[in-house]
LOMARBA-918699 format. One line per field, with one value per residue (C-alpha): x, y, z; residue in three letters; residue number from 1. Coordinates in Angstrom, 2 decimals. Each point is the difference from the previous one (the first is absolute). Layout:
X: (X_...)
Y: (Y_...)
Z: (Z_...)
rest: (ALA_...)
nr: (NUM_...)
//
This chain:
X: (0.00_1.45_-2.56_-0.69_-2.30_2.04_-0.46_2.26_1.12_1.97_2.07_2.81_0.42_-0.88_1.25_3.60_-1.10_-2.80_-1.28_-3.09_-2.77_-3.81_-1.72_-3.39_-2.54_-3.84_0.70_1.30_3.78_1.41_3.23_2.92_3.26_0.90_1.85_0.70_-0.36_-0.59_-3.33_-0.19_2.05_3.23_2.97_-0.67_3.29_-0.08_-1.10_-2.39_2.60_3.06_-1.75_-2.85_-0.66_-0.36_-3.04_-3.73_-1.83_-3.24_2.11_2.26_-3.86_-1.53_-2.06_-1.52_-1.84_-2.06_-3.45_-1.01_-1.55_-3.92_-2.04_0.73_3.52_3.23_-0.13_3.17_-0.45_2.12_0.36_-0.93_3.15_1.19_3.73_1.84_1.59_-1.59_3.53_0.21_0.18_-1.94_-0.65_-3.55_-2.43_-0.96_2.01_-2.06_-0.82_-1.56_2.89_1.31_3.11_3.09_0.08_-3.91_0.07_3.15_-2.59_-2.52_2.23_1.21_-3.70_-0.82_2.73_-1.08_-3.38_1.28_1.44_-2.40_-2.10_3.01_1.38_-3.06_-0.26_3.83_-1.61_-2.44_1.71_2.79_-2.15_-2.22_3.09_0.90_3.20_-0.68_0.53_0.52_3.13_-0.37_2.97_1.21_3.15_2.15_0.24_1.89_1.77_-2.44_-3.49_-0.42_-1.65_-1.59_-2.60_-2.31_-2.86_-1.80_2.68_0.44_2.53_0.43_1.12_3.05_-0.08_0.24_1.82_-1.65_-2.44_-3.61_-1.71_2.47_0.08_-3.85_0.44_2.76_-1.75_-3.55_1.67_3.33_3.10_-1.48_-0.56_3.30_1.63_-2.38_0.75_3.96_-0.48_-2.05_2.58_2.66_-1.48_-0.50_3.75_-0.53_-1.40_3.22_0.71_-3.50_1.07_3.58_-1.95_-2.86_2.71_2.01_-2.87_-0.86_3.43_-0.07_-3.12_1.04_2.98_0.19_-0.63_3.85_0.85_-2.56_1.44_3.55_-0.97)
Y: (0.00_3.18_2.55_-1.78_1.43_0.42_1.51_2.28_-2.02_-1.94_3.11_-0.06_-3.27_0.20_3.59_-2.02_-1.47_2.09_3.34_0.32_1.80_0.47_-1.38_1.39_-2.37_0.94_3.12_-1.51_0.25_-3.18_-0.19_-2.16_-1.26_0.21_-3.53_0.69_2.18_-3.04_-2.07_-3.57_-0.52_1.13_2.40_-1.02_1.03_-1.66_-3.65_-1.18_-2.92_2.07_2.56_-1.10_3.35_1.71_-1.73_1.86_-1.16_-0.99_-2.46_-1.07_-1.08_-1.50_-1.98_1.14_3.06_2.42_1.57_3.49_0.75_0.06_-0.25_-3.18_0.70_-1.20_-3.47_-1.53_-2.69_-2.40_0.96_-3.21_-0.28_-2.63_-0.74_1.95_-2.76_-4.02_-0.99_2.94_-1.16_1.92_-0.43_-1.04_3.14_-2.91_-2.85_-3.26_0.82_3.04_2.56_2.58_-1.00_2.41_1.48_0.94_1.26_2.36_1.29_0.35_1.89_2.40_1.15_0.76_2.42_1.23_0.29_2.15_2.62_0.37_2.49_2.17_-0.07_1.73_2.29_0.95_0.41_1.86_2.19_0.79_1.19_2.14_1.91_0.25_-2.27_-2.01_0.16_-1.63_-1.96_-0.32_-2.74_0.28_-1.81_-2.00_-2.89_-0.49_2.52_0.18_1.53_-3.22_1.65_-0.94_1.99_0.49_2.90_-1.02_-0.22_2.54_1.11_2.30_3.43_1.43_1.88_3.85_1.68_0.10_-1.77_0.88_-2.72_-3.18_1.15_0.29_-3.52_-1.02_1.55_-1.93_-3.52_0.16_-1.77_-3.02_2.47_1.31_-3.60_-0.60_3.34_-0.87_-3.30_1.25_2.34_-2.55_-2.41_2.21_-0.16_-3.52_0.76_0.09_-3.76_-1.07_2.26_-2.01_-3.31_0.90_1.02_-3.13_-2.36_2.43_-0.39_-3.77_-0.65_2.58_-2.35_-2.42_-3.66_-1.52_3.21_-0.50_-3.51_1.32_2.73)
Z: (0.00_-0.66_2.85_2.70_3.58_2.50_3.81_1.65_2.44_-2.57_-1.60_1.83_-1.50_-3.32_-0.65_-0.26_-3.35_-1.51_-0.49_2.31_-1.92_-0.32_-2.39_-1.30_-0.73_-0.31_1.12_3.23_1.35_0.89_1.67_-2.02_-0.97_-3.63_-0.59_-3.52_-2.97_-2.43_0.45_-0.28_2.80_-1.90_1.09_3.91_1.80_2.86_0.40_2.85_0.74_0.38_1.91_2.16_1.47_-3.59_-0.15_0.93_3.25_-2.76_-1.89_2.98_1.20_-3.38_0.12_3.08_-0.76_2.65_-1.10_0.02_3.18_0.49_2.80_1.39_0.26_-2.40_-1.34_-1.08_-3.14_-2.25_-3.59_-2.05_-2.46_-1.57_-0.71_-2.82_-0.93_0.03_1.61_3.02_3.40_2.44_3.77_1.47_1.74_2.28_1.43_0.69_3.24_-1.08_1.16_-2.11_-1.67_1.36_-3.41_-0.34_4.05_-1.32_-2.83_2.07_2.68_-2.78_-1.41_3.35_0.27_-3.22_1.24_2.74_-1.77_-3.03_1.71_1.29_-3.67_-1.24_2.95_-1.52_-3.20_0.56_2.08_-2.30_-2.87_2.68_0.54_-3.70_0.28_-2.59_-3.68_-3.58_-0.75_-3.54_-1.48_-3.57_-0.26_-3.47_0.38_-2.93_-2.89_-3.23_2.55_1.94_3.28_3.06_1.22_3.55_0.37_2.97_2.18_3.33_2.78_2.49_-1.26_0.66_3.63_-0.15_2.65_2.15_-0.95_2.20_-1.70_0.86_3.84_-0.01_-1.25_2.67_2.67_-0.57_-0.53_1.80_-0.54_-1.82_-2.67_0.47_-0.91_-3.11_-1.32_0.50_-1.68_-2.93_-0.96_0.21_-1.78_-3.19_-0.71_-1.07_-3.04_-1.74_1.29_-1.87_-3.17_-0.36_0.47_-2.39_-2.81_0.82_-1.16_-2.62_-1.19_-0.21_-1.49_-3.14_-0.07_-2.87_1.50_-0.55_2.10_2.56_0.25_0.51_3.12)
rest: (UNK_UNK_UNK_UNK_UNK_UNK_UNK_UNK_UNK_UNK_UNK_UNK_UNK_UNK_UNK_UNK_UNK_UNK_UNK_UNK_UNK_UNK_UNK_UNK_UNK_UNK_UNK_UNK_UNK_UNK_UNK_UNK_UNK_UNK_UNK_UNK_UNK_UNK_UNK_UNK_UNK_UNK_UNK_UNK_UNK_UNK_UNK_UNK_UNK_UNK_UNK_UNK_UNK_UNK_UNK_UNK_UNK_UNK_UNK_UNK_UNK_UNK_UNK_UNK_UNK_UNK_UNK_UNK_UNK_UNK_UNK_UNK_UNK_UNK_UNK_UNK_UNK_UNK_UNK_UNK_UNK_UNK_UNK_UNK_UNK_UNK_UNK_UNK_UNK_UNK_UNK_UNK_UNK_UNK_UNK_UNK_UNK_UNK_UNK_UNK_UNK_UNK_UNK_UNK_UNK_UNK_UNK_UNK_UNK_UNK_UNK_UNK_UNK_UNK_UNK_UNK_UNK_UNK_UNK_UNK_UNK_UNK_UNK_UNK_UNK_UNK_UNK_UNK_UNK_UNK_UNK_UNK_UNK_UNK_UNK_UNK_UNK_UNK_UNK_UNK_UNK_UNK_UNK_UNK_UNK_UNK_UNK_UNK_UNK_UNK_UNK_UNK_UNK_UNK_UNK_UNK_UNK_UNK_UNK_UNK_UNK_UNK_UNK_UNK_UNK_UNK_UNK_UNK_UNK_UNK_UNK_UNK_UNK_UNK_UNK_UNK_UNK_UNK_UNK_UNK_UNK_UNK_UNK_UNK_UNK_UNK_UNK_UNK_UNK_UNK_UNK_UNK_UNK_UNK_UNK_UNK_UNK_UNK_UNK_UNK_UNK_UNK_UNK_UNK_UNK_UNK_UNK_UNK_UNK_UNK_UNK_UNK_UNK_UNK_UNK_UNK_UNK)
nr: (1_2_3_4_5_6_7_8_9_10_11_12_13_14_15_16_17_18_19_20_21_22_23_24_25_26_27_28_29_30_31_32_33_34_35_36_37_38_39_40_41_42_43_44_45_46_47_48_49_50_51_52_53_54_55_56_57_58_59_60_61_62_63_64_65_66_67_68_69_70_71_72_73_74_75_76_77_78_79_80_81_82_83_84_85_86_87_88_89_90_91_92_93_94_95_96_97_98_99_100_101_102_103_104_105_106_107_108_109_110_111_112_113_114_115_116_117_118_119_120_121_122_123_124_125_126_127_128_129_130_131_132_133_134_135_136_137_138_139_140_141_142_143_144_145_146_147_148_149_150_151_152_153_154_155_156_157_158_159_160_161_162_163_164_165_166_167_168_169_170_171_172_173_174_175_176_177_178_179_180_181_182_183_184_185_186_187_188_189_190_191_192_193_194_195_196_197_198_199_200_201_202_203_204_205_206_207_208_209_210_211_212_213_214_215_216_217)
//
């Protein structure tokens, strides 16, 4: 996946390996990490197996999956999915005993701390474009020499703070220094769009090679 929700309480984390952005979707901002500028899960710079931390807290919990609240209170289901492959290996939900397995109980532990922080996250949100912090971060970037270009038009960050800047302490001041962090980690993270540019050109680069050279790098 190349956007993919996140929650703030995971930025400090993920702002290592990708920019942290908004993406907006039905005119709705949803908080995210941008994975890649190449869909189809190509140009990915960091693996999930070399780098277990790189990886969101909503696929670090798949298959397990929490509803959207309602009345009754949060309900926490299992995504029916079958293999991707006929040959993968996979470990049970349930042992025969009716336990959860170790793995599913770890899934299970992670959504909940998802859960936990969704509605903080949107308080966040909402907070920063109250004050007027946020704004477009529109991406236009070659990919490769003859026009080859990547582009991204729904994308937004936090602006740029003014000094000094009445808006970002109103924010500060009304959510404190969890905001603080977030806002530290967000701007961090958006130098690592040049690390997602050099692996985007680098597959780029070998699929416009002929295939005896693709054989040879």
């Amino acid at each position: 996946l190349q956007l993919v929700p996140i929650v703030h309480a995971e930025a400090l984390s993920l702002a290592a390996y990708f920019p942290i952005v908004w993406q907006v979707r039905n005119g709705e901002m949803v908080l995210c990490v941008l994975r890649s500028l190449l869909a189809g899960g190509l140009g990915h710079s960091v693996k999930p197996t070399h780098a277990g931390s790189g990886l969101p807290l909503v696929l670090r919990g798949f298959p397990v999956i929490v509803t959207a609240p309602t009345a009754g209170g949060d309900e926490i289901w299992i995504d029916d999915v079958v293999a991707d492959q006929p040959t993968d290996v996979g470990a049970p939900i349930l042992m025969e005993d009716g336990r959860l397995s170790r793995g599913a109980a770890q899934r299970v532990q992670t959504i909940i701390r998802l859960r936990q922080a969704i509605d903080m996250t949107h308080r966040l949100t909402e907070g920063l474009a109250s004050h007027r912090l946020l704004e477009s971060w529109p991406l236009d970037l070659e990919l490769a020499p003859g026009g080859q270009r990547i582009r991204f038009n729904d994308l937004m960050v936090i602006r740029p703070p003014a000094s000094p800047d009445p808006d970002l302490i109103k924010h500060l001041r009304e959510f404190g220094i969890e905001a603080a962090t977030f806002i530290a980690a967000h701007r961090i993270s958006l130098f690592r769009i040049s690390v997602l540019l050099q692996a985007a050109r680098a597959v780029t680069a070998k699929a416009a090679l002929p295939p005896e050279l693709e054989e040879a790098t």
